[in-house]
mmCIF file of the C-alpha atoms, coordinates in Angstrom:
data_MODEL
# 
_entry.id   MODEL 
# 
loop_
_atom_site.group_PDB 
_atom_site.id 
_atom_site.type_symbol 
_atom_site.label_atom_id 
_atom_site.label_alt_id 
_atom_site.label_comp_id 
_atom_site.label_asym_id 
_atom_site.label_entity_id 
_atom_site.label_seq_id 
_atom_site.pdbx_PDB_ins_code 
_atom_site.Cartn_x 
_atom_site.Cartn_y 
_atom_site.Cartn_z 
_atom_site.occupancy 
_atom_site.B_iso_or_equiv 
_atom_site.pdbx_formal_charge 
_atom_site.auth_seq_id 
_atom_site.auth_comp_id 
_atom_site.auth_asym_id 
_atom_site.auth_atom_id 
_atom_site.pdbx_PDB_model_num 
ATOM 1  C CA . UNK A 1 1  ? 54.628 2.218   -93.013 1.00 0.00 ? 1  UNK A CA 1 
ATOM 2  C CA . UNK A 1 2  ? 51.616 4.054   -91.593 1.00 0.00 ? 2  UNK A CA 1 
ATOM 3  C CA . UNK A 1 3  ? 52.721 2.386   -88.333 1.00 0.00 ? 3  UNK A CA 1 
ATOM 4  C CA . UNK A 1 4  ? 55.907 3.396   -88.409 1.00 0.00 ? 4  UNK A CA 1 
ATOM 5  C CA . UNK A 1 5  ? 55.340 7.073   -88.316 1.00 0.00 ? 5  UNK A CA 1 
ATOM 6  C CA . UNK A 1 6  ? 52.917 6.766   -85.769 1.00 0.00 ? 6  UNK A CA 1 
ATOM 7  C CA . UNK A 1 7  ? 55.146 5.436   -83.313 1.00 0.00 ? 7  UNK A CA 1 
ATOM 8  C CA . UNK A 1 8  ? 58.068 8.138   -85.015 1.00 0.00 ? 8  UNK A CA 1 
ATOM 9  C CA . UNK A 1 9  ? 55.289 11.018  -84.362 1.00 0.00 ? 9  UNK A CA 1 
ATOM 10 C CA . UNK A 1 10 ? 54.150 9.298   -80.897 1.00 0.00 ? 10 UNK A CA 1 
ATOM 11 C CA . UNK A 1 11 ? 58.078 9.004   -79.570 1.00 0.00 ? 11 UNK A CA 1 
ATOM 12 C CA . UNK A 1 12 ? 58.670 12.421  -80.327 1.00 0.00 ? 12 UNK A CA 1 
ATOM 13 C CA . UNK A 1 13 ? 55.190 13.712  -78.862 1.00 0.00 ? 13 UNK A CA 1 
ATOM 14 C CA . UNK A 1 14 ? 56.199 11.961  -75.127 1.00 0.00 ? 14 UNK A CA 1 
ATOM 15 C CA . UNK A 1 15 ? 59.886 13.366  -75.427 1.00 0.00 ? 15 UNK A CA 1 
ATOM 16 C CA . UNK A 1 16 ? 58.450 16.864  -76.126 1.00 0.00 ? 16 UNK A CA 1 
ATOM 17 C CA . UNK A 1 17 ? 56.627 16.760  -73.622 1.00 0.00 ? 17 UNK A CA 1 
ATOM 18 C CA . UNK A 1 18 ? 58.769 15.454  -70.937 1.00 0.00 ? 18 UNK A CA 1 
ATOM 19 C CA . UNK A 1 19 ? 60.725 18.548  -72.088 1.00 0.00 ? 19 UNK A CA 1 
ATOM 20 C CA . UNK A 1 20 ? 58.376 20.804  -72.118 1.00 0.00 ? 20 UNK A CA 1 
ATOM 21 C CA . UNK A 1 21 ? 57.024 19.787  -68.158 1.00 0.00 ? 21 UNK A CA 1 
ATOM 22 C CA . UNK A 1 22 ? 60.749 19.108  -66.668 1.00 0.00 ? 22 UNK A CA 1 
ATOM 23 C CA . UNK A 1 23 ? 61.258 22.357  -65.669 1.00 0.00 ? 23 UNK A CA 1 
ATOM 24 C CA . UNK A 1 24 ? 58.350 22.116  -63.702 1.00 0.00 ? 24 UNK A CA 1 
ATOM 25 C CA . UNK A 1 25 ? 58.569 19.044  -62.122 1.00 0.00 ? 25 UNK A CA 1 
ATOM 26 C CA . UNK A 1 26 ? 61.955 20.400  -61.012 1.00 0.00 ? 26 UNK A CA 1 
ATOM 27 C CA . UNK A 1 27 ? 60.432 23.729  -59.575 1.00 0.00 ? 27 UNK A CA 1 
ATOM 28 C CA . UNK A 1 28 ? 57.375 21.457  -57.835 1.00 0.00 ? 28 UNK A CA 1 
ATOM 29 C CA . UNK A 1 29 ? 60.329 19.269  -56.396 1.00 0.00 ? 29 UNK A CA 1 
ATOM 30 C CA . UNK A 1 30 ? 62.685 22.282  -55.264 1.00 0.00 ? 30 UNK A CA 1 
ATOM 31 C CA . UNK A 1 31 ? 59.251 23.811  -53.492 1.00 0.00 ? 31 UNK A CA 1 
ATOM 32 C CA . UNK A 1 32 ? 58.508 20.277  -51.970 1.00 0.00 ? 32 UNK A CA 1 
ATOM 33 C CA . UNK A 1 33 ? 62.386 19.985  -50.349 1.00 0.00 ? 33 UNK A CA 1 
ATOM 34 C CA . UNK A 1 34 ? 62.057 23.680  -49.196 1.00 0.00 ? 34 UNK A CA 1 
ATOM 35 C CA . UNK A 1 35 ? 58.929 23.258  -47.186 1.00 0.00 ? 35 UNK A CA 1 
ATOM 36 C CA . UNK A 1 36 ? 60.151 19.868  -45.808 1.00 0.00 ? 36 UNK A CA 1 
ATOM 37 C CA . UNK A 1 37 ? 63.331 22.287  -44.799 1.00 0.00 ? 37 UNK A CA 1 
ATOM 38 C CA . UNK A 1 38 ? 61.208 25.002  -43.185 1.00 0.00 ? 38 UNK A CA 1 
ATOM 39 C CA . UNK A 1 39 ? 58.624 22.714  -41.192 1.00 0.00 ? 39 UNK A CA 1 
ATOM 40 C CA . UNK A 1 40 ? 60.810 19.198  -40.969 1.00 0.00 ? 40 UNK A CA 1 
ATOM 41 C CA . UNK A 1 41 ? 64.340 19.834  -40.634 1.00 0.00 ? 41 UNK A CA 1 
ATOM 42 C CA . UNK A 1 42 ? 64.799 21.449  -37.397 1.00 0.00 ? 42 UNK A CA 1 
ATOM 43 C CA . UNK A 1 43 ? 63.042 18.347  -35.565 1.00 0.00 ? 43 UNK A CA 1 
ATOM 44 C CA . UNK A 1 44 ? 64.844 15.849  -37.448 1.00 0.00 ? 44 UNK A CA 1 
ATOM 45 C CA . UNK A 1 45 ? 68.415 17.557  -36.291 1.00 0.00 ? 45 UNK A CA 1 
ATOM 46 C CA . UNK A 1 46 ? 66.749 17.523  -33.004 1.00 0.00 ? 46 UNK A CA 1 
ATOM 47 C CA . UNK A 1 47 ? 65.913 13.889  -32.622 1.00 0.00 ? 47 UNK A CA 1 
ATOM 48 C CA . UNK A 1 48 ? 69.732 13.306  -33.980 1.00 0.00 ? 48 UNK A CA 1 
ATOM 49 C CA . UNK A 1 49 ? 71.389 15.268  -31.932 1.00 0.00 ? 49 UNK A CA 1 
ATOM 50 C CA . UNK A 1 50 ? 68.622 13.948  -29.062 1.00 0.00 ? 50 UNK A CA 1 
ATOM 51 C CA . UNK A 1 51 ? 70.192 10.306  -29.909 1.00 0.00 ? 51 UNK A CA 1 
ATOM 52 C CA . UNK A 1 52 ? 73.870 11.051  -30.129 1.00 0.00 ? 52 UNK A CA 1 
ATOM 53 C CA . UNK A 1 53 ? 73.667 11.733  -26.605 1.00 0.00 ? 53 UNK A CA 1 
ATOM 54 C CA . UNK A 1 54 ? 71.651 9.197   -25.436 1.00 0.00 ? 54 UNK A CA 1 
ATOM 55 C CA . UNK A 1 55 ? 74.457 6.563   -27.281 1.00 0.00 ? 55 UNK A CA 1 
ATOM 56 C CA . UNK A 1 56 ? 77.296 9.010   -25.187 1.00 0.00 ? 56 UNK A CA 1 
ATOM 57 C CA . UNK A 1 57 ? 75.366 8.328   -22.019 1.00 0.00 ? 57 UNK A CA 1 
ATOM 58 C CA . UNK A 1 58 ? 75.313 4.749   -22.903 1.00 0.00 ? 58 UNK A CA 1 
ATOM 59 C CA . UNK A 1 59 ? 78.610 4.463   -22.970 1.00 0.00 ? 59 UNK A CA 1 
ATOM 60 C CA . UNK A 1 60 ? 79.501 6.197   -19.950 1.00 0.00 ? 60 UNK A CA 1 
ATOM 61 C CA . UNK A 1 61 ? 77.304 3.768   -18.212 1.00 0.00 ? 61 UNK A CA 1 
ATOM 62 C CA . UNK A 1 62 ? 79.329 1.095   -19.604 1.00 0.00 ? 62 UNK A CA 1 
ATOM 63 C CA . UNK A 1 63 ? 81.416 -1.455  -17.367 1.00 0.00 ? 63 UNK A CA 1 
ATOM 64 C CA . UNK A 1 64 ? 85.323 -1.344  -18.201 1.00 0.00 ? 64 UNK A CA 1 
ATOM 65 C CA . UNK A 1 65 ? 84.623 -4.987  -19.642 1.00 0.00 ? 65 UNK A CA 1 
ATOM 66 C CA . UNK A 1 66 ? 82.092 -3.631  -22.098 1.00 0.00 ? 66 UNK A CA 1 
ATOM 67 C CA . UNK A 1 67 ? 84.306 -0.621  -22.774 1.00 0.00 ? 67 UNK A CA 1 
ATOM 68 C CA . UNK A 1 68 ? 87.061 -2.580  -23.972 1.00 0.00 ? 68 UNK A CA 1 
ATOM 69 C CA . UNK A 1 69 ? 84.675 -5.083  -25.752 1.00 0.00 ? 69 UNK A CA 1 
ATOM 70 C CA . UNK A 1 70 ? 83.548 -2.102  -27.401 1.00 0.00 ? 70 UNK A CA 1 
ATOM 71 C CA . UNK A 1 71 ? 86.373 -0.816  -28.460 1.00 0.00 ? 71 UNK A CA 1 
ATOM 72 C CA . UNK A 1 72 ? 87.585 -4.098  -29.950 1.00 0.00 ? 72 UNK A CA 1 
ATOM 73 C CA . UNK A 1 73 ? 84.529 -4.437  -32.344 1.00 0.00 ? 73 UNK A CA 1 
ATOM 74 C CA . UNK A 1 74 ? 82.243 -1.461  -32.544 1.00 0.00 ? 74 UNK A CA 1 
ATOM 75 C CA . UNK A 1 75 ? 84.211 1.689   -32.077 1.00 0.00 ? 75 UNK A CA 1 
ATOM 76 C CA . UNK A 1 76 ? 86.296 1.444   -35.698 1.00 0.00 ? 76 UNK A CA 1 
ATOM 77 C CA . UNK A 1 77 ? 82.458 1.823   -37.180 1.00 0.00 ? 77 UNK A CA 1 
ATOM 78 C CA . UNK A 1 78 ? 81.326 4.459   -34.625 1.00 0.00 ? 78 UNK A CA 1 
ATOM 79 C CA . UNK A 1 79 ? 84.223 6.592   -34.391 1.00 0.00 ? 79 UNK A CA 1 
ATOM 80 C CA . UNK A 1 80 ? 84.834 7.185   -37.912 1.00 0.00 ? 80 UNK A CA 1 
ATOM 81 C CA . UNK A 1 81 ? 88.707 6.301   -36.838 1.00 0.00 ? 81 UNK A CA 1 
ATOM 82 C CA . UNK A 1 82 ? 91.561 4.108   -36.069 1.00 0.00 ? 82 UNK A CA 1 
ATOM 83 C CA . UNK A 1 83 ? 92.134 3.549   -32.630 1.00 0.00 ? 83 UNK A CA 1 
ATOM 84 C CA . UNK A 1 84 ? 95.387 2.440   -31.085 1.00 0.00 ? 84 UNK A CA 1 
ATOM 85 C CA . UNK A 1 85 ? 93.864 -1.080  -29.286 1.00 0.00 ? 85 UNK A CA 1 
ATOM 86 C CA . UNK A 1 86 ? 95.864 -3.734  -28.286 1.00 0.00 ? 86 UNK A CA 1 
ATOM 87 C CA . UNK A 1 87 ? 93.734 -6.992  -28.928 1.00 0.00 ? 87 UNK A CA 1 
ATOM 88 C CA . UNK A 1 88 ? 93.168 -9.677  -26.073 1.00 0.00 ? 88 UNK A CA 1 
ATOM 89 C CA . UNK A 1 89 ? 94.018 -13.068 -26.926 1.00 0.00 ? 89 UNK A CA 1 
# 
């Protein structure tokens, strides 16, 4: 029995205090996205936007074989939509 209100007593001891420090695990977490915001996101959006052109450049440099090769398998998961391709036998 003794054991059985010790683990009662212990159970509600770790829930109280998960409740009791949520709030600021939540703040630590909001301040650790906000400074990754400040001093991270502007050079991620960079390097994105620095390798969306480099993939349009690689397709300009594309041979009209490759084009259409690419348009037959890759571009439906590029593009984001349907194109209109008539398939080669």
């Amino acid at each position: 029995m003794v054991t059985s209100i010790f683990k009662s007593v212990l159970a509600g001891l770790f829930i109280g205090a998960a409740l009791f420090l949520m709030p600021t695990f939540i703040l630590g977490l909001l301040f650790c996205m906000f400074l990754f915001r400040i001093f991270g996101g502007r050079r991620a959006r960079q390097r994105f936007t620095e390798r969306r052109i480099a993939f349009a450049e690689h397709i300009r440099a594309m041979s009209e074989e490759e084009f259409s090769n690419f348009k037959m398998t890759k571009a439906p998961i590029y593009c984001h939509k349907k194109m209109n391709v008539e398939k080669q036998p």
